[in-house]
C-alpha positions in Angstrom: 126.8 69.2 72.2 124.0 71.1 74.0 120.4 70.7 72.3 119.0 74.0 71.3 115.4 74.7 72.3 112.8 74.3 69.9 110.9 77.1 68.1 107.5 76.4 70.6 109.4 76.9 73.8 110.8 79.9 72.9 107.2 81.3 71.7 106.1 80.1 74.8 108.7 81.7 77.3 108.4 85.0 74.8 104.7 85.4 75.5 104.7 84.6 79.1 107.3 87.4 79.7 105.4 90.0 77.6 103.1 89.3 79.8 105.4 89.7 82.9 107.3 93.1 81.5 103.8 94.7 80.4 102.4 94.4 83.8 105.7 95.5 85.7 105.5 98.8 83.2 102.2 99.0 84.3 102.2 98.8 87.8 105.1 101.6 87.7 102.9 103.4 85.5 100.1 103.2 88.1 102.4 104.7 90.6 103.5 107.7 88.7 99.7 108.6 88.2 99.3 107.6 84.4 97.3 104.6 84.5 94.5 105.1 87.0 91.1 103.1 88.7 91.9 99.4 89.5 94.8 97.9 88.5 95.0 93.7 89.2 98.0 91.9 88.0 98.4 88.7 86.5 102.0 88.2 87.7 102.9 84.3 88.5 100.2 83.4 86.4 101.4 83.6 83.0 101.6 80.0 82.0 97.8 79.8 82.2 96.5 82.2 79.5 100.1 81.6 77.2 99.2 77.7 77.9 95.3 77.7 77.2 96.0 79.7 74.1 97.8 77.5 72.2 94.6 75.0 72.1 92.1 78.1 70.6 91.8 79.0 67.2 90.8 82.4 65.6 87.3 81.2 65.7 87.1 80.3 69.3 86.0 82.7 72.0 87.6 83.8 74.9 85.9 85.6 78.5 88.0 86.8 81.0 87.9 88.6 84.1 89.1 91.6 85.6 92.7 90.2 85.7 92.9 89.9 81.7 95.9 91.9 80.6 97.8 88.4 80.3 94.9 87.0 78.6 94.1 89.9 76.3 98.4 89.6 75.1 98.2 86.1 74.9 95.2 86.0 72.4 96.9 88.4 70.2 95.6 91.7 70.7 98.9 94.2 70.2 100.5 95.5 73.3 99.9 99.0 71.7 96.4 98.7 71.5 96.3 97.3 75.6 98.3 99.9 76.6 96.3 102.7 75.3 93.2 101.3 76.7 95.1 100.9 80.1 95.7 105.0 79.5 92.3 105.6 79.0 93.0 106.7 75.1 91.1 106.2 71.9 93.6 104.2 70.3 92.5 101.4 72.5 91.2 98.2 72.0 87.9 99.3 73.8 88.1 103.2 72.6 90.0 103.7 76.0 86.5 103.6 77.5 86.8 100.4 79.3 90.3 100.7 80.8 92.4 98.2 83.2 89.1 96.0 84.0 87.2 95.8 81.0 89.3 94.9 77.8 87.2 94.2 74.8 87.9 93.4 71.4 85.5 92.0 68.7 88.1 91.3 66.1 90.2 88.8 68.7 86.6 87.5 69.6 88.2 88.5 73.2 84.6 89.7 75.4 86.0 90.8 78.4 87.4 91.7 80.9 84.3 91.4 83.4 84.4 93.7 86.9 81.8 91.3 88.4 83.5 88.2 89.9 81.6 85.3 88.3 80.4 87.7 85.4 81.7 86.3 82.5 80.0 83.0 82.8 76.8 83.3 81.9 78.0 85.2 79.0 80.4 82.3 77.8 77.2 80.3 78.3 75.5 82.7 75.8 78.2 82.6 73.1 78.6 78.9 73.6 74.6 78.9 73.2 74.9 81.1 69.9 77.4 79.2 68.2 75.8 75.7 69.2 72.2 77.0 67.4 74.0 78.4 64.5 75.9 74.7 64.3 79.5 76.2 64.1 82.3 74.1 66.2 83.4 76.9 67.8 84.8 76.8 71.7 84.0 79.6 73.9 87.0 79.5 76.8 85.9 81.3 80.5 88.3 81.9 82.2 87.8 82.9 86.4 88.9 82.3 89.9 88.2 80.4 92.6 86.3 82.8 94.3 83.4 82.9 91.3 82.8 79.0 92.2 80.6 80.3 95.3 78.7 82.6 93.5 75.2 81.5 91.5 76.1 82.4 88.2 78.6 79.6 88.4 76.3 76.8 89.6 73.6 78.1 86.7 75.8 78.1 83.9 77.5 75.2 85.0 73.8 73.6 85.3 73.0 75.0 81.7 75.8 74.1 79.8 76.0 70.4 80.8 72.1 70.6 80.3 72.7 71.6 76.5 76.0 70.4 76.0 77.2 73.5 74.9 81.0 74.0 73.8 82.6 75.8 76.9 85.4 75.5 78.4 85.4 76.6 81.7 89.1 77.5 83.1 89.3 78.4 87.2 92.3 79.8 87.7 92.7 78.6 91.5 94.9 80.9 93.1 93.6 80.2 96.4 92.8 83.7 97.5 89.3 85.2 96.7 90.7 88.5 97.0 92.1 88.3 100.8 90.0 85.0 101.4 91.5 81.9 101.3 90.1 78.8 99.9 90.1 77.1 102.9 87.8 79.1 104.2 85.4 80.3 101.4 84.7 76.3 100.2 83.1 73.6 102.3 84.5 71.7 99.0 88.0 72.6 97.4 88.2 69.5 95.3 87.2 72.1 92.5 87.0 69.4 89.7 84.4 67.5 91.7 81.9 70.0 92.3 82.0 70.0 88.4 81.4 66.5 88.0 78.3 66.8 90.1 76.6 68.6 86.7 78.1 65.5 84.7 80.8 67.0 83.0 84.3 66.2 82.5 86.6 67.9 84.8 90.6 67.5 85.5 93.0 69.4 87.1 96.4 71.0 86.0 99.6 72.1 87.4 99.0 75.8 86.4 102.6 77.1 87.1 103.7 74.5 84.1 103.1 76.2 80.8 103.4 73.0 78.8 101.5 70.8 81.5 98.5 73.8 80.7 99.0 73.7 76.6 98.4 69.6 77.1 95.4 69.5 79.4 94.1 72.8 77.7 94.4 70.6 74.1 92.8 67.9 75.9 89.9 69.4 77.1 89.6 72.0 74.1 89.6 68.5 71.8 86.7 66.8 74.0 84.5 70.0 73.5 85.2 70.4 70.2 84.5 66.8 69.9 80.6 67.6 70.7 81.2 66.3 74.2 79.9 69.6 75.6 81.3 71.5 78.6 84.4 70.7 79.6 85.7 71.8 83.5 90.0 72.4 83.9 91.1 73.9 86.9 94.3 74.7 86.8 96.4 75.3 90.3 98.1 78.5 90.0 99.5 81.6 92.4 99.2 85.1 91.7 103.0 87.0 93.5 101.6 90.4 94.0 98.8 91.3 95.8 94.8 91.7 94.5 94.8 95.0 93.2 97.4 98.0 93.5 95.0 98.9 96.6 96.2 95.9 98.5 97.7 96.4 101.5 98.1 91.9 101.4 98.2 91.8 105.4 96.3 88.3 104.5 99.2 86.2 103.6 102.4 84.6 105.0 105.2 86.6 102.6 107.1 83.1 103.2 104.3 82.0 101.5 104.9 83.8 98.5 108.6 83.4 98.3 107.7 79.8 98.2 105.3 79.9 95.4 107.9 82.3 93.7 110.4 79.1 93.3 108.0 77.8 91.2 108.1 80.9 89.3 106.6 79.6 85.2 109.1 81.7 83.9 112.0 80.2 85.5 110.7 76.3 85.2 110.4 76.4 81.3 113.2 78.4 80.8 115.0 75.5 82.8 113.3 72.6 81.0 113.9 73.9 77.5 117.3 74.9 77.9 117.2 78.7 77.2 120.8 79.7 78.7 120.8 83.1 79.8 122.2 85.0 77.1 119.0 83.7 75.1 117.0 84.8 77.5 118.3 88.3 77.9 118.4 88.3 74.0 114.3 87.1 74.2 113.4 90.0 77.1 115.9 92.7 75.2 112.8 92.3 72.2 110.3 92.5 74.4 111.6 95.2 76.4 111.5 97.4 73.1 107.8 96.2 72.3 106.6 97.1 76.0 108.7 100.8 75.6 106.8 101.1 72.1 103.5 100.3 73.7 103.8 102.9 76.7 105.1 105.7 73.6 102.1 105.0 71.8 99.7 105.1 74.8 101.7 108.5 76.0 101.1 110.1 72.1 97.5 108.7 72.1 94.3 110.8 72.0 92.0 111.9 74.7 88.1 111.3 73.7 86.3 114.9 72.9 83.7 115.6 75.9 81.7 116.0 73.0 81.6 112.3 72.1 80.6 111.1 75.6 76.8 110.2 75.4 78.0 108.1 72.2 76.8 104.2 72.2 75.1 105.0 75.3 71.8 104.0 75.8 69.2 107.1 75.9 65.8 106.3 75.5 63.9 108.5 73.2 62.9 111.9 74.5 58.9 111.1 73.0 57.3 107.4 73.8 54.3 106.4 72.3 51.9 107.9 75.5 53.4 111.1 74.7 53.1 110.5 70.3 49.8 109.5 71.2 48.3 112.3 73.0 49.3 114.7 70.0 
């Protein structure tokens, strides 16, 4: 008798390929002209987000970067609310005013979404900071690639966080391409984990391609900071199948390369290890299929903002200062 998979694998292969079939409609999307700017996908890389997700509760914070659609699904905000935002409409999660790159959403405690490689970290330092003062045991997960470990902002709030022992985890998503650079040559160091030790705090390393290898270090690590341990450094090894950004002409790597990592696809492997024969798995994408075709309706039926509400929650300084008050 063949065992049936359990419950959790099944969640877990069903919000990995969400993930997958969102960003396929969207790149199709992007090249019939409906979704426009930048456009990165997050397709290989599933089992990260759907993985680290499982350790974070309501409570916990998440900061992503500009390749957060699989994030932003894994953390619960709707696929109808993501699309519309990805269509530039008001019924997205940001108003439709931060689009592909800069997903917010207040309610899923979900801040970014950051255009700036190595952005998001001092913020996660911030709302680790916030939460730390207020004494709430709250975990603020950053996600980011390997290219943000040679910028400052990492070495600061790397330097900060151990300083204060503040509750972040801090997830690289080593894909080994900064954009079109490869690790090899961007890092006189690519023993990631170490440079992390060098500020003190725990760091390990993860096979990123294996969803439930990333839901057990993830748990680890989310425990330890939640512990009062402070930060908490997981890299997890991981390979992006499509190129940077739609733009991407990807003259920079080997496509045997890629065909290789694509074996390794985390779809595939968990489907594999927890037994879901095909008809369950074409029963699983036949649901999703429907909630991705519901999402791009919605987005298509959404509404455009009124040129009238452009200047709102921007910033304008007041027409008078107190010189000009004064001199009346």
């Amino acid at each position: 008798m063949t065992t049936p998979p359990s419950d959790h694998a099944v969640h877990l292969l069903r919000e990995m390929l969400r993930i997958r079939r969102f960003e396929e409609k969207c790149a199709e999307l992007y090249s019939a002209g409906q979704i426009r700017g930048f456009l990165h996908l997050y397709i290989g890389e599933e089992a990260v987000a759907v993985g680290v997700m499982q350790a974070l509760t309501p409570d916990d914070a998440v900061v992503a970067t500009y390749r957060e659609h699989g994030h932003a699904l894994a953390r619960g905000i709707a696929a109808n609310a993501l699309m519309a935002e990805m269509f530039g409409k008001q019924e997205g999660c940001s108003g439709g005013r931060g689009g592909s790159m800069h997903v917010f959403d207040a309610a899923a405690r979900f801040y970014g979404g950051n255009a700036i490689v190595a952005g998001g970290l001092p913020v996660a330092v911030g709302l680790a900071l916030a939460d730390a003062l207020a004494g709430r045991r709250r975990v603020t997960t950053c996600f980011f690639g390997d290219g943000a470990v040679a910028e400052g902002e990492f070495h600061e709030s790397m330097n900060l966080a151990a300083l204060w022992k503040l509750p972040v985890l801090f997830l690289c998503e080593n894909n080994l391409y900064a954009m079109g650079t490869h690790i090899e040559r961007a890092l006189s160091q690519q023993d990631l984990p170490a440079k992390a030790r060098t500020y003190g705090m725990p760091a390990d390393s993860v096979d990123g391609m294996d969803v439930l290898a990333v839901e057990e270090a993830a748990g680890q690590a989310v425990a330890s900071v939640r512990a009062g341990n402070g930060p908490f450094f997981l890299e997890a090894r991981t390979y992006r199948f499509r190129a940077h950004s739609m733009f991407d002409a990807e003259l920079y790597r080997d496509k045997a390369e890629v065909e290789a990592w694509k074996t390794r696809d985390p779809l595939r492997l968990l489907q594999d290890r927890s037994l879901v024969d095909a008809a369950g798995f074409a029963a699983i994408d036949a649901g999703v299929l429907l909630e991705i075709a519901d999402a791009v309706a919605c987005a298509e039926a959404g509404t455009w903002e009124p040129i009238a509400h452009l200047t709102r929650d921007v910033y304008t300084p007041a027409l008078e200062g107190p010189r000009e008050r004064r001199a009346r």
